[in-house]
N, C-alpha and C positions, 0 to 999 in steps of 0.2 A: 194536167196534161190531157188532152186528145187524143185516147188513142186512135180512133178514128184518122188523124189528120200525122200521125205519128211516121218522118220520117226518118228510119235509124241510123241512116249514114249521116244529116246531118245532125241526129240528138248526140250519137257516141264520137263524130271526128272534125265538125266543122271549126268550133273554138278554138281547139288546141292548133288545127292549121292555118288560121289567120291569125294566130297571134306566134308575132315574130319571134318570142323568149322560147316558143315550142314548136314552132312547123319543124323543125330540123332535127327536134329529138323522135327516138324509134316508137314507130304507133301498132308494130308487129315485126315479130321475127318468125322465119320457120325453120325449126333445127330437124336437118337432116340427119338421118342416119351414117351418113358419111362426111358429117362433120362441115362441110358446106353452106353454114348457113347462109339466109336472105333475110336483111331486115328492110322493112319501107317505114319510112318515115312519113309523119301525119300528115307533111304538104304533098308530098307522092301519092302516097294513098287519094288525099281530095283531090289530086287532079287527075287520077284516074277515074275516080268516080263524079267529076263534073264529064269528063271525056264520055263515058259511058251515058251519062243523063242526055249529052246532047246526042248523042246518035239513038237513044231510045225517041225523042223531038222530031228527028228526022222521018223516021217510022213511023210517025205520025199521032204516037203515044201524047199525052195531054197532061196536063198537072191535072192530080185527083186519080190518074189514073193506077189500076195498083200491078205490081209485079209480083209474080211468084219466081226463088231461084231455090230450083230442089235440088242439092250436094248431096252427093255418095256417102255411103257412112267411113 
């Protein structure tokens, strides 16, 4: 593998979301402390993040080009 060329959303969610026997099973859940969970399922997840890739497109971003997304602890 390439790290270099390494991109993680499609190394860890692409496969499982085009393929039919698994887009629809859960690819993340977040448990609330009030019990409230949200799960998104693998094809959700990807089409969030194809949605995200093309407005990054729009802004004029490039393939190659790299992102940083810095989370709270």
């Amino acid at each position: 593998m390439d790290i270099m060329n390494l991109n993680i959303a499609r190394y860890c969610l692409s496969q499982w979301a085009i393929d039919d026997s698994t887009a629809n099973k859960p690819a993340f859940t977040f448990a609330r402390k009030t019990k409230n969970n949200e799960t998104w399922t693998y094809q959700e997840v990807w089409d969030l993040i194809q949605s995200i890739g093309k407005g990054f497109l729009e802004l004029g971003l490039k393939k190659g080009d790299r992102i940083l997304i810095r989370l709270p602890h």
